[in-house]
C-alpha positions as CSV (number, residue, x, y, z in Angstrom):
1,X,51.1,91.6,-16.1
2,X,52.2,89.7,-18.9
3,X,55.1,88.5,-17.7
4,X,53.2,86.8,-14.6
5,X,56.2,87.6,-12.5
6,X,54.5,90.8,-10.3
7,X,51.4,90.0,-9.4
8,X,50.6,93.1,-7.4
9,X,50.9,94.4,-3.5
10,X,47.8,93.0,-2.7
11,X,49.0,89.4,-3.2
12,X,52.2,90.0,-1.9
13,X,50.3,90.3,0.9
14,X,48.1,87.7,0.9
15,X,51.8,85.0,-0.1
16,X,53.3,87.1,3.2
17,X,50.5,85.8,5.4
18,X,50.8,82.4,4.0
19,X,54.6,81.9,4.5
20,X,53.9,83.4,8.4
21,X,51.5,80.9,9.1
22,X,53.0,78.0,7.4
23,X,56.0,78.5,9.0
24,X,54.3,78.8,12.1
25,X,52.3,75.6,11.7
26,X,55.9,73.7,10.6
27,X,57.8,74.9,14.0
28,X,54.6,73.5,16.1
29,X,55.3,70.0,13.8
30,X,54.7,67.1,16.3
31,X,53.8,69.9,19.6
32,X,50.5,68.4,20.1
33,X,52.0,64.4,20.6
34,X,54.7,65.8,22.4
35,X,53.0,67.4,25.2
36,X,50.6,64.5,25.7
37,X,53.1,62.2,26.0
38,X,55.4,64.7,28.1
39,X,53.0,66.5,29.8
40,X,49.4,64.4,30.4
41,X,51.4,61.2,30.1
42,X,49.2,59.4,27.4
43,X,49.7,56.1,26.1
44,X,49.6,55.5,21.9
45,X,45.9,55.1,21.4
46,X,45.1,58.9,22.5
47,X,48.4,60.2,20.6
48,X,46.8,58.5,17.7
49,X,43.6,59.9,18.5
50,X,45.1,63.0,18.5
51,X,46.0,63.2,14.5
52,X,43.2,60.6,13.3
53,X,40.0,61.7,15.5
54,X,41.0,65.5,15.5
55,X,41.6,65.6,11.6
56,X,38.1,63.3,11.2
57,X,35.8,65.3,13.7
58,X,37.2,68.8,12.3
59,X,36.4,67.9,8.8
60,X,32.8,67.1,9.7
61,X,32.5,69.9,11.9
62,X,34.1,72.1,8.8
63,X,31.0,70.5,6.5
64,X,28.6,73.2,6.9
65,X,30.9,75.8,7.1
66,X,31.5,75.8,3.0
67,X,28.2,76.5,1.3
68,X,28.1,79.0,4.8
69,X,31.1,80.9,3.5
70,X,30.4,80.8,-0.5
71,X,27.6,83.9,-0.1
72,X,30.1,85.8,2.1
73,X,32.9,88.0,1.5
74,X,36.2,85.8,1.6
75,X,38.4,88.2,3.3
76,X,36.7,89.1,6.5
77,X,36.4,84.6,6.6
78,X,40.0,84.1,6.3
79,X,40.9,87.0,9.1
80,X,38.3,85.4,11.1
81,X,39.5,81.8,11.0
82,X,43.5,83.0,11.2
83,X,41.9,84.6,14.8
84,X,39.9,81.7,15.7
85,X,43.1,79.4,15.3
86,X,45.4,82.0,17.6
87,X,42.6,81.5,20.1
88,X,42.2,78.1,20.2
89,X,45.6,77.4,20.5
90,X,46.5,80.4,23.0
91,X,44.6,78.2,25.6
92,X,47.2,75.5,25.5
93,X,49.7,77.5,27.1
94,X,47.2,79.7,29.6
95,X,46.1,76.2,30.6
96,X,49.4,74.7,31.0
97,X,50.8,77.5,33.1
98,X,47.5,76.8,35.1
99,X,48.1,73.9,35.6
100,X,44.7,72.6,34.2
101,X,46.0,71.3,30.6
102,X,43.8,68.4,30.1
103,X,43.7,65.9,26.8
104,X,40.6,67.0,26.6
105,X,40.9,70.1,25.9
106,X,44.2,69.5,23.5
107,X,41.8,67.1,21.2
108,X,39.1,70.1,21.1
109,X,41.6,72.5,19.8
110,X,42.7,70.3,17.5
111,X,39.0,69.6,16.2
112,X,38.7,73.5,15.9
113,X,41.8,74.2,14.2
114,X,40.9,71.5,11.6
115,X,38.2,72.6,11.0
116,X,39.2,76.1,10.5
117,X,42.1,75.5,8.6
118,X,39.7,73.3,6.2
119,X,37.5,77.0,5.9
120,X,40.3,78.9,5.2
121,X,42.3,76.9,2.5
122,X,38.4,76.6,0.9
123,X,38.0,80.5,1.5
124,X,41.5,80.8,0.1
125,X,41.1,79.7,-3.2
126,X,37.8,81.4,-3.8
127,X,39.4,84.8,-2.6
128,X,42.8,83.9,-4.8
129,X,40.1,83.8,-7.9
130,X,38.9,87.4,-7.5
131,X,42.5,88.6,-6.5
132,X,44.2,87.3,-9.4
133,X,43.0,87.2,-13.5
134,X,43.2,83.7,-14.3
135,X,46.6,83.8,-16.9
136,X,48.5,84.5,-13.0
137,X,46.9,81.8,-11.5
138,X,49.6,79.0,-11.7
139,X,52.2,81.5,-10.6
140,X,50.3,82.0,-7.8
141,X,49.7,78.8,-6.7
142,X,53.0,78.0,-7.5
143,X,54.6,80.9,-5.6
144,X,52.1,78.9,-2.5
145,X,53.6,75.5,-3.4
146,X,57.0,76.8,-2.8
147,X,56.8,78.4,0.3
148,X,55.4,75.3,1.4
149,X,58.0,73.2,0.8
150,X,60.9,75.9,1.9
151,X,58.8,76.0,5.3
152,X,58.6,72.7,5.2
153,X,62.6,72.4,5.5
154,X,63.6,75.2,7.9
155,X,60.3,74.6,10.2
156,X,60.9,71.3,11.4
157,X,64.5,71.5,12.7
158,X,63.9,75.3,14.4
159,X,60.6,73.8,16.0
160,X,62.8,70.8,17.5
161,X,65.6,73.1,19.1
162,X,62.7,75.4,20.4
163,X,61.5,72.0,21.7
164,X,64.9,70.8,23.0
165,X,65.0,74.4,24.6
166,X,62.1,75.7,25.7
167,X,59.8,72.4,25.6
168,X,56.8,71.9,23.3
169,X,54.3,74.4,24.8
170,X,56.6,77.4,23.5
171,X,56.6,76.0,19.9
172,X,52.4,76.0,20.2
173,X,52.5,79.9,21.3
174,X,55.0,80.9,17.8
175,X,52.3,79.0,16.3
176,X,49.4,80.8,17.6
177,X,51.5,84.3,16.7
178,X,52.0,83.2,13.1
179,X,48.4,83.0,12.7
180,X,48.0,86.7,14.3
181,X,50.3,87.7,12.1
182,X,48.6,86.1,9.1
183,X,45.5,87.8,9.9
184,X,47.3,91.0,10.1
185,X,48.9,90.6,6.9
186,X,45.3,89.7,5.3
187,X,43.7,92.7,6.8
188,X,46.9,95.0,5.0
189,X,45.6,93.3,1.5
190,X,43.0,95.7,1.5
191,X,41.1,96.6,-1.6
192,X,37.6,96.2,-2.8
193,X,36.3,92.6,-2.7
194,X,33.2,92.0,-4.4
195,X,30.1,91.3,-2.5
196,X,28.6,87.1,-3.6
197,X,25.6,87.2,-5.1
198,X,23.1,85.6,-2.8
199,X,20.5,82.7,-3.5
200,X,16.1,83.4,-3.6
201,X,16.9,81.4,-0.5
202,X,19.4,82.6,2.1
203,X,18.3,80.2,4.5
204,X,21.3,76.9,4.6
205,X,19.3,74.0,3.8
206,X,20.7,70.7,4.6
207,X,20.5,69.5,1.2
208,X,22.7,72.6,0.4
209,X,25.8,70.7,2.7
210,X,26.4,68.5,-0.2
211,X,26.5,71.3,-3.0
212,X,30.2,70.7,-2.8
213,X,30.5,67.2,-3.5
214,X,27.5,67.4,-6.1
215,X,29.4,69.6,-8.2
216,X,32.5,67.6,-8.4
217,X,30.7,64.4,-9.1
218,X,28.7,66.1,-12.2
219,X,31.8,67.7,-13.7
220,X,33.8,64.9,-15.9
221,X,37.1,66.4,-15.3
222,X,36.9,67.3,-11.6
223,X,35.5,63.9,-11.0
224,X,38.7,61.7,-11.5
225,X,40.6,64.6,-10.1
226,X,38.7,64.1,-7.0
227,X,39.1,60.5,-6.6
228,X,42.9,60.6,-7.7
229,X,44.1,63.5,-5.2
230,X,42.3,61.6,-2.7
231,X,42.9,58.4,-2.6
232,X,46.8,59.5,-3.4
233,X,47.2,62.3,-0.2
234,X,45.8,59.1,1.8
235,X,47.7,56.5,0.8
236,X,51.0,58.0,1.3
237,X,50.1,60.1,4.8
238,X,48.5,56.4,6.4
239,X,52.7,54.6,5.3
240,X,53.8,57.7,7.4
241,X,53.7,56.6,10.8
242,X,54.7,52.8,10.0
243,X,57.5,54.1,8.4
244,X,58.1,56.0,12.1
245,X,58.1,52.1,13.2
246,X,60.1,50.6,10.7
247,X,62.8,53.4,11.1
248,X,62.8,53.9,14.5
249,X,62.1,50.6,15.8
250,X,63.3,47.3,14.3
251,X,66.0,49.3,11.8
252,X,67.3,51.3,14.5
253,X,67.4,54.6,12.8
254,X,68.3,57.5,15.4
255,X,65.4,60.2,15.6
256,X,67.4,62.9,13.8
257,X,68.2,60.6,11.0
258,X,64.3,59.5,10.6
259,X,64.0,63.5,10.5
260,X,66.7,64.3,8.0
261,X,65.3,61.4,5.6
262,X,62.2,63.4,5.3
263,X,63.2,67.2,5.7
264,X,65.8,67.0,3.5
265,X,64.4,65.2,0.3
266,X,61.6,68.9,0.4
267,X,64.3,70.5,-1.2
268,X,62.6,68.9,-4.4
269,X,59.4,70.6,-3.6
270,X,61.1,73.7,-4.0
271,X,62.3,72.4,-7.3
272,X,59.6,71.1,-8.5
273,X,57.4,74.4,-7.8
274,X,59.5,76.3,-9.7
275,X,59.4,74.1,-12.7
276,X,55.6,73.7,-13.4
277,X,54.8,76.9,-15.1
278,X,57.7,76.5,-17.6
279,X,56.5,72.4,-18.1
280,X,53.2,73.3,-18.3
281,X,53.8,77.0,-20.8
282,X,55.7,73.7,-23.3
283,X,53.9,70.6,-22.9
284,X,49.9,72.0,-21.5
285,X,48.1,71.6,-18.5
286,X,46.5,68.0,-19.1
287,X,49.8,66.3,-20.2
288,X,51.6,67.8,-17.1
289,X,49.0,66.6,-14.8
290,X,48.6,63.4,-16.3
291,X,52.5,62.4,-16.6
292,X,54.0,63.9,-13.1
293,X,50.6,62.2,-11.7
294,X,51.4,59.1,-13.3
295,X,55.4,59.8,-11.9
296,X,54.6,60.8,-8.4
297,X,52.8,57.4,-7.9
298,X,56.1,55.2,-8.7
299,X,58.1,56.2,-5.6
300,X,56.4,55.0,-2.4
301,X,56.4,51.1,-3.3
302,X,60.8,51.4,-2.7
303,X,60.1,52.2,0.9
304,X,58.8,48.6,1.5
305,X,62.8,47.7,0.6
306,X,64.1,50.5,3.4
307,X,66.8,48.7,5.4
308,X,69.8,49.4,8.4
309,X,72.7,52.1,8.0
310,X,73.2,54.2,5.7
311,X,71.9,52.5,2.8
312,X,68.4,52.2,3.8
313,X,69.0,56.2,5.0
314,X,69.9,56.8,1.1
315,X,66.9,54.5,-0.2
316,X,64.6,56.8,1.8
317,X,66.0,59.5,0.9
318,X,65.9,59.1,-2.9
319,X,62.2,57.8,-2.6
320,X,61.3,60.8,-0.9
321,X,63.0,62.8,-3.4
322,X,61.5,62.0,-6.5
323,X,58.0,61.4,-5.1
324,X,58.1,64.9,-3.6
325,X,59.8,66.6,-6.7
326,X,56.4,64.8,-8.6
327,X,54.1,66.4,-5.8
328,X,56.1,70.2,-6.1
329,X,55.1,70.2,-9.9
330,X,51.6,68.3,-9.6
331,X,49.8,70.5,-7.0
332,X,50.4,73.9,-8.2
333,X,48.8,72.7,-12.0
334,X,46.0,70.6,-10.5
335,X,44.9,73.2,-8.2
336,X,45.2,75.7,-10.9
337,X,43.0,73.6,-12.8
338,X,40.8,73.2,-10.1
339,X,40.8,76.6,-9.6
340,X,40.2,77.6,-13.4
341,X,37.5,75.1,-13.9
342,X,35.5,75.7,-10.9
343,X,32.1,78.5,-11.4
344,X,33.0,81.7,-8.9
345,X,29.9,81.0,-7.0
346,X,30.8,77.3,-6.5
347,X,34.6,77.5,-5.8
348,X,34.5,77.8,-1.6
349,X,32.4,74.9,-2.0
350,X,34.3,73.0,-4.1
351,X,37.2,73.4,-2.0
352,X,35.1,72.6,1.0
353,X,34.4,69.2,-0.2
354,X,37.2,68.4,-1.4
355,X,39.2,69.4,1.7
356,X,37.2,67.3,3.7
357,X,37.1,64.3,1.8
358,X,40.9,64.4,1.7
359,X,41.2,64.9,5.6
360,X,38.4,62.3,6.4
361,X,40.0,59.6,3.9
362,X,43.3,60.2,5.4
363,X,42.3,60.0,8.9
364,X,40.1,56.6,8.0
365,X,43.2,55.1,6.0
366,X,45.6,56.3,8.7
367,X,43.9,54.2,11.2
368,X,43.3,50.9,8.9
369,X,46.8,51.0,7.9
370,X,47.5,51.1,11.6
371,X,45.9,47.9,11.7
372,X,47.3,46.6,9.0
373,X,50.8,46.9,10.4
374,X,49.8,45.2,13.4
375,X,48.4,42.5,11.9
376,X,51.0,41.9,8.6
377,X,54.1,43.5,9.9
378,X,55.1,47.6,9.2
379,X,57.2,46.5,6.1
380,X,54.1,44.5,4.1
381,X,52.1,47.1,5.2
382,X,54.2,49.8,3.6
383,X,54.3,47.9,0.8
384,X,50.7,47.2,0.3
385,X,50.3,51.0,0.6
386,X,53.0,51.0,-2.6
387,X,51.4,48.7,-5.0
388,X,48.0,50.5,-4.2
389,X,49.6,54.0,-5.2
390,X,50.5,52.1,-8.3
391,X,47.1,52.0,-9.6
392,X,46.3,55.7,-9.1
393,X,46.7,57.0,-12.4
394,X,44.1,55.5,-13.5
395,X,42.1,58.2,-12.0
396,X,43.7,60.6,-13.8
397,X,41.5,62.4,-16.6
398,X,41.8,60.8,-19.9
399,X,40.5,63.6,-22.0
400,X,41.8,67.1,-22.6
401,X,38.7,69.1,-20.7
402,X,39.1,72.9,-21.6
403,X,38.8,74.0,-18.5
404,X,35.4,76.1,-18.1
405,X,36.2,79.9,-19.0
406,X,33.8,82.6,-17.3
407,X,33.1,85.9,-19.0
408,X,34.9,88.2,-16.9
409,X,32.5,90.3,-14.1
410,X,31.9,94.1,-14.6
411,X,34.0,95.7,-12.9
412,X,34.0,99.2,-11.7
413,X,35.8,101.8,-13.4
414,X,36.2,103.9,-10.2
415,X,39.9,102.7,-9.6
């Protein structure tokens, strides 16, 4: 209790079901390029529609599906959208052993499991609330941010000898298991999860699509927050695939370098994780956020310098290491604070939004940065991304907001 170290069987549950699925989603890393290129033969602009269009179109399908979700019990959403994401991308490898794949139907999945996995990180959070009073919060999230990054190192090279091995399609099916499995280990939480309160009006009102964003916009800490996490996740995911350019192309990197310079700097992740409850127990929530945000922002501008051998492998790697050490303290305490400050009956929304606007801003940024490097060069392009990231702090919140603290439902005493 105290200690925040045993936070009960039911979450232990609910973090089992998040490592399955992560891990999953890690060995499938790079699947869905993979068998377009291998197996439809597609050229670059429907690889890159692939990531960009898929991540885009899933967010606005996901849009309704918030303010949907916030009057419903969370549990029963997140078995259901582990389920729909087995069967969406089950049908990859029934088609392919038909012989009817098409890139069609590999851009619909992805649209469907973007959109789900947008429900169920928003559905997530809200459920984590009722699991969890909020003194465990941060080890939770942290205990989330951790497993992340551990899958994050072990997933990529198992998912590439499963690829060497068995080909791309096989990686797709361990995906589609680890999200059975998820939902199995959801369903074991078990438990009594309260039932929302509903609205006068049950009826979704298109005005009630934008509850999400309306909230975050009115709420003077959430509001930089917003903008900062943003603009941030954006920047540094659109550098990503110019750096695949730079590296691979005109440096002359070898894939499993490229792959090492990035796999092996999560180690810091893991690192960082572990760290933010004891920074944030000694220095507070807002100075933590505000200096490992200001921190994490610093790192990206050095890849614009990356050059040959194995100095520009160690450059990358050092980059990499510091800005994702930043990231493996900053996410747990931000979403923690997100989390804390957010009203029960708002939080799927909240997430909703914010999920979306992160996915759609990425996938927009993605594809002008692609531009960019056409037009400028990779490296300038890189670099521009750099000096941009620079300026992100300034979205930070300035003031020490206490985050909002809710009375504390009835709750039955039939236990």
């Amino acid at each position: 209790m105290g200690s925040g170290h045993r936070l009960g069987r039911r979450f232990g549950w609910l973090w089992g079901a998040y490592g399955t699925s992560a891990l999953g989603t890690w060995l499938a890393f790079g699947a869905f390029p993979l068998i377009a290129i291998q197996v439809l033969h597609a050229g670059p602009a429907e690889v890159a529609a692939l990531s960009s269009v898929g991540a885009a179109v899933g967010a606005a399908v996901a849009v309704p599906l918030g303010p949907w979700v916030e009057f419903r019990r969370k549990r029963p959403v997140l078995i259901a959208m582990d389920l729909v994401r087995f069967a969406a991308l089950l049908t990859i490898p029934a088609a392919y052993a038909l012989g009817a794949l098409t890139f069609l139907q590999l851009l619909l999945v992805s649209v469907v499991v973007a959109a789900a996995d947008i429900t169920f990180r928003a559905a997530s959070g809200a459920y984590l609330k009722t699991l969890l009073p909020a003194e465990d919060l941060l080890v939770a999230n942290a205990r989330f941010e951790s497993t992340t990054w551990t899958t994050t190192i072990i997933g990529p090279p198992l998912g590439g000898a499963a690829i060497g091995l068995l080909g791309p399609v096989a990686t797709v099916v361990a995906d589609a298991v680890s999200y059975l499995l998820s939902a199995l280990g959801i369903r074991a939480t078990g438990g009594q999860e309260p039932q929302p309160e509903r609205r006068e009006a049950a009826r979704l009102r298109a005005r009630d699509l934008l509850d999400g964003w309306r909230y975050i916009l009115a709420d003077a800490a959430l509001r930089p927050l917003f903008f900062n996490t943003a603009l941030f996740n954006a920047l540094v995911m659109a550098a990503q695939p110019l750096m695949a350019v730079l590296m691979l192309g005109r440096l002359g990197f070898e894939p499993w370098q490229y792959g090492l310079a990035f796999a092996a700097p999560s180690i810091g992740g893991l690192l960082g994780s572990r760290l933010a409850r004891p920074l944030v127990t000694r220095y507070g929530q807002h100075q933590v956020l505000v200096v490992v945000g200001t921190l994490r922002a610093l790192w990206s501008v050095g890849l614009a310098f990356t050059g040959p051998g194995v100095g520009g492998l160690l450059l990358v790697m050092g980059v990499e290491l510091g800005l994702i050490f930043c990231c493996g303290v900053f996410n747990p305490v931000y979403a923690t604070y997100r989390l804390e400050r957010t009203a029960t009956d708002r939080v799927t929304r909240t997430l909703s939004a914010w999920a979306v606007t992160t996915k759609a801003s990425t996938a927009l940024l993605t594809a002008v940065w692609g531009v960019l490097g056409g037009l400028l060069g990779p490296r300038i392009a890189i670099g521009l991304a750099g000096a941009l990231l620079l300026a992100t702090p300034l979205l930070l919140p300035r003031h020490d907001h206490t985050p909002q603290r809710e009375p504390e439902p009835a709750r039955s005493h039939t236990t």
